[in-house]
C-alpha positions as CSV (number, residue, x, y, z in Angstrom):
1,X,32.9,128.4,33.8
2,X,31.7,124.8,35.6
3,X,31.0,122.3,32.9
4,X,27.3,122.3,34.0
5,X,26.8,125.6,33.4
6,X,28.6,126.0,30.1
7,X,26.5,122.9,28.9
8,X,23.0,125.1,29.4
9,X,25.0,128.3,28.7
10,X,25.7,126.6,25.5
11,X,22.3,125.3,24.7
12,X,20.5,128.4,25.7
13,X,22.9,130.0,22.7
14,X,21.3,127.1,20.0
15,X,18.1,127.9,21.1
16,X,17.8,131.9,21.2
17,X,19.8,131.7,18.0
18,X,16.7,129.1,16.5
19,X,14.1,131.4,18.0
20,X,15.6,134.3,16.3
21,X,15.4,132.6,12.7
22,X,12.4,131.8,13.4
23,X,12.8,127.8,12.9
24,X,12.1,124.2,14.9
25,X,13.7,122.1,16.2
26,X,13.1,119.5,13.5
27,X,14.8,121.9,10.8
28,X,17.8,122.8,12.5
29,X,18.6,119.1,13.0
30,X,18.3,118.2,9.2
31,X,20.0,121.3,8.9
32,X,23.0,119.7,10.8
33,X,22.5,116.5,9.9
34,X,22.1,115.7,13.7
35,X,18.8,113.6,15.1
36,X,16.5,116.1,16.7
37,X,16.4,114.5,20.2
38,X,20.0,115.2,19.9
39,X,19.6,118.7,19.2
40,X,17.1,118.7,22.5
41,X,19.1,117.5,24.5
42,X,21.9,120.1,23.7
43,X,19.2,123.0,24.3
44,X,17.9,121.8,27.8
45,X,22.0,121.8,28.6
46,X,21.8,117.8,29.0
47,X,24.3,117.2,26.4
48,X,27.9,116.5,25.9
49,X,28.6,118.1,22.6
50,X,31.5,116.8,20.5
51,X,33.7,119.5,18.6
52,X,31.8,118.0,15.0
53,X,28.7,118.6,16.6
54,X,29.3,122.4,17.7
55,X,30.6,123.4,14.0
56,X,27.4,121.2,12.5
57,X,25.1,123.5,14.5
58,X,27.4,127.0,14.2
59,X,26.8,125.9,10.3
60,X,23.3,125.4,10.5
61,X,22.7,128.6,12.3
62,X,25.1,130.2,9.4
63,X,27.2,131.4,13.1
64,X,31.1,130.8,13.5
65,X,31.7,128.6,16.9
66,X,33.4,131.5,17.8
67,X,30.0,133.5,17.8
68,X,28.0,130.7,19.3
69,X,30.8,130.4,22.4
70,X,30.6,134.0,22.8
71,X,26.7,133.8,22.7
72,X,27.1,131.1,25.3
73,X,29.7,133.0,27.5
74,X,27.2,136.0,28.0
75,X,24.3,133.7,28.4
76,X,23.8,135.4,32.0
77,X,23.4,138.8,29.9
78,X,20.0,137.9,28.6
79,X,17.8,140.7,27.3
80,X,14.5,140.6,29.2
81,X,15.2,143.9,30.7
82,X,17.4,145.0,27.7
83,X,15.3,147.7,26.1
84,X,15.0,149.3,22.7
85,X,14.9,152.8,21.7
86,X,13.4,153.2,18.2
87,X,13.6,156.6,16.6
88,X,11.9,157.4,13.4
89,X,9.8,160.1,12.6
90,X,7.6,158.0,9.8
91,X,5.0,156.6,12.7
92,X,4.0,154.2,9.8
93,X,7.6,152.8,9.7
94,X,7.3,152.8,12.9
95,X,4.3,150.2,12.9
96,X,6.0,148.0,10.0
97,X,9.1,147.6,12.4
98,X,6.6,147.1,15.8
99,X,4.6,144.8,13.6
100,X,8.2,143.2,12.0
101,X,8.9,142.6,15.9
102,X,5.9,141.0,17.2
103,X,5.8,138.6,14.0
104,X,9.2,137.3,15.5
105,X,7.8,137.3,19.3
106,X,10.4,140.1,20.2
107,X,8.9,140.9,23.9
108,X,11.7,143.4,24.9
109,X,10.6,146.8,25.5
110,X,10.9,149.5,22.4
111,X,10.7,152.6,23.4
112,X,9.5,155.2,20.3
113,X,10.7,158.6,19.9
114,X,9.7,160.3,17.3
115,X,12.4,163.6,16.3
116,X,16.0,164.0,17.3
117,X,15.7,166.3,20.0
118,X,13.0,164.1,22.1
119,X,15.4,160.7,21.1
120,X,18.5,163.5,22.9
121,X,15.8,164.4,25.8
122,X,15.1,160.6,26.2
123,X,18.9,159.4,26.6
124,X,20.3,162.2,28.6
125,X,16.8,162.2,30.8
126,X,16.2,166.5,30.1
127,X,13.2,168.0,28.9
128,X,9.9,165.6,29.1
129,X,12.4,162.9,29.9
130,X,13.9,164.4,33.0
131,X,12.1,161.9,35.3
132,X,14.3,159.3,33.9
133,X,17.6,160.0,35.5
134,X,17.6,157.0,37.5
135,X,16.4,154.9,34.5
136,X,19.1,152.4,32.7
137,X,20.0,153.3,29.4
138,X,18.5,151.5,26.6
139,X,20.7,148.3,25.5
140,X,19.9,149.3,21.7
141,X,18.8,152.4,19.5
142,X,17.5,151.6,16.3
143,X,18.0,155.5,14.7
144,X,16.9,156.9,11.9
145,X,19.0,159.3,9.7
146,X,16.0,162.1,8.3
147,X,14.9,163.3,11.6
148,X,12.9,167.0,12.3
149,X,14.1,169.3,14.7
150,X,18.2,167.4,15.4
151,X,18.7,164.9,12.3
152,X,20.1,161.5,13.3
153,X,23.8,162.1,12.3
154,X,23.7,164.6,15.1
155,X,22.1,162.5,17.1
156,X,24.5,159.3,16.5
157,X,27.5,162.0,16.9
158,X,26.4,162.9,20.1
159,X,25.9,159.6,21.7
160,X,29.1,158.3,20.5
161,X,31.3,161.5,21.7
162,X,29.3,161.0,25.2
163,X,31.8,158.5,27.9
164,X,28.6,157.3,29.2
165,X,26.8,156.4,26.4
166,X,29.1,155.8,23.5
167,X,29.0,151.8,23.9
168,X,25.2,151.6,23.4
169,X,24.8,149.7,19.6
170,X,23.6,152.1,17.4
171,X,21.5,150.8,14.3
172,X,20.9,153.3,11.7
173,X,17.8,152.9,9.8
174,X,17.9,154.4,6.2
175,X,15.7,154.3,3.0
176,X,18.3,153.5,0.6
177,X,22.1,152.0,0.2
178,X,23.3,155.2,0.0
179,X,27.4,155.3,0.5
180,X,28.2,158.5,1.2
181,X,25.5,158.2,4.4
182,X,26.4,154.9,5.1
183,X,30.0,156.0,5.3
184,X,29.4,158.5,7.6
185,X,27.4,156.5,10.0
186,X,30.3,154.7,10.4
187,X,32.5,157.3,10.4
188,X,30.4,158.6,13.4
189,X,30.2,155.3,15.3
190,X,27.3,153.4,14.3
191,X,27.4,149.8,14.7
192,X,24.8,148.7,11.9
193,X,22.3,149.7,9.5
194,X,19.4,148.3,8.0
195,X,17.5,149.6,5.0
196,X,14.2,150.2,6.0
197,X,11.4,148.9,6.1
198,X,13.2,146.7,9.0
199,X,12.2,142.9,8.7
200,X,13.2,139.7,10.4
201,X,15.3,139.0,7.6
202,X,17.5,142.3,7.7
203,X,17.5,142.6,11.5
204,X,18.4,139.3,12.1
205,X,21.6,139.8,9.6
206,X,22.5,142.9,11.7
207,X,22.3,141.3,15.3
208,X,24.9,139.1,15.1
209,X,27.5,141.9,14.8
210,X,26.3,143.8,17.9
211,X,27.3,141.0,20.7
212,X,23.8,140.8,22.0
213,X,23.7,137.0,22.6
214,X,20.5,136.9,20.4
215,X,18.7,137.0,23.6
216,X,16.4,139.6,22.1
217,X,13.6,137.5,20.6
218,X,12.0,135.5,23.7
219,X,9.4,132.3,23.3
220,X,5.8,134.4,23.4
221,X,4.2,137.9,24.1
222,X,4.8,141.4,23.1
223,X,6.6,143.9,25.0
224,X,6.3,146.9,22.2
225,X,6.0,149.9,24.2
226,X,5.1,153.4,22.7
227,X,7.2,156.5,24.8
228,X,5.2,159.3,22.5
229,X,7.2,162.8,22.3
């Protein structure tokens, strides 16, 4: 990668990883003990950063260097047309986690199903969703586990057993710590869960581990989209 471009690779990484926790500027400087123009200058790709500097700011962001490089490296993979499929059937869950979103000016589309067979219909284009066989495939499903008509184990067990869409991060969204569920998420695939209701706070713990660049949270807007099934 030319040094030019890993500079504002790099810095785009600092800044969608600030964004996403929802603080300045200002803070993440004191937070790394750097001057804040300094911390500018490393988000507008204008800076040479020293080794100190990168492990001040991974600190800061509570990220490993090794996450903010990888952040950096897929900076071209940004998410304004990655979009979301949410499925939960509790449609006031459903506007906690839009609301949760728009507090944190998350503009990517989310897509809300609201049973297991209409999530199924939705990511393998039958039924209603037949029309969308051209459409990409959402970049991640947020999926709860008490679903009517398919539950969401059968759901998650059918995406990850499908060669074309077993690599899309699966979130599972459940009331409770429960360990014999969570163990067979896993078991089945998933890549995270959150105890609902989902918040800044517990989304932003899961992101990390799902190699999204935290390019989901953009500057302004709301791209919140209802798909109603």
């Amino acid at each position: 990668m030319p040094h030019v471009a890993l500079k504002k690779d790099f810095g785009a990484a600092v800044r969608n990883a600030r964004l996403d926790q929802g603080i300045s500027q200002e803070e993440l400087a004191d937070r790394a003990d750097l001057h804040r123009t300094y911390v500018s200058d490393v988000e507008r790709g204008v800076r040479n950063v020293s080794l100190e500097s990168i492990a001040k700011l991974g600190s800061a962001l509570r990220l490993s260097v090794a996450a903010l490089f990888n952040q950096a490296s897929n900076a071209e993979y940004v998410s304004s047309h990655l979009e979301v499929l949410l499925v939960d059937d509790e449609r006031r869950d459903v506007e906690m986690t839009l609301r949760a979103f728009r507090k944190v000016r998350f503009t990517n589309v989310v897509h809300v199903v609201y049973d297991g067979t209409a999530a199924l219909d939705f990511l393998f284009a039958t039924g209603v969703y037949e029309g969308r066989k051209n459409q990409p495939s959402p970049g991640l499903i947020l999926l709860d586990l008490k679903l009517p008509k398919v539950d969401g184990l059968e759901v998650l067990q059918r995406i990850k057993s499908d060669p074309t869409k077993k690599k899309i991060p699966v979130v599972v969204l459940t009331a409770s710590n429960n360990a014999r569920d969570i163990s067979e998420c896993q078991r089945l695939g998933a890549d995270g869960y959150i105890v609902k209701p989902v918040g800044f706070k517990n989304f932003s713990e899961v992101t990390p581990l799902l190699k999204l660049g935290w390019a989901l949270v953009k500057a302004n807007g709301n791209g919140a989209h209802e798909t109603d099934a």
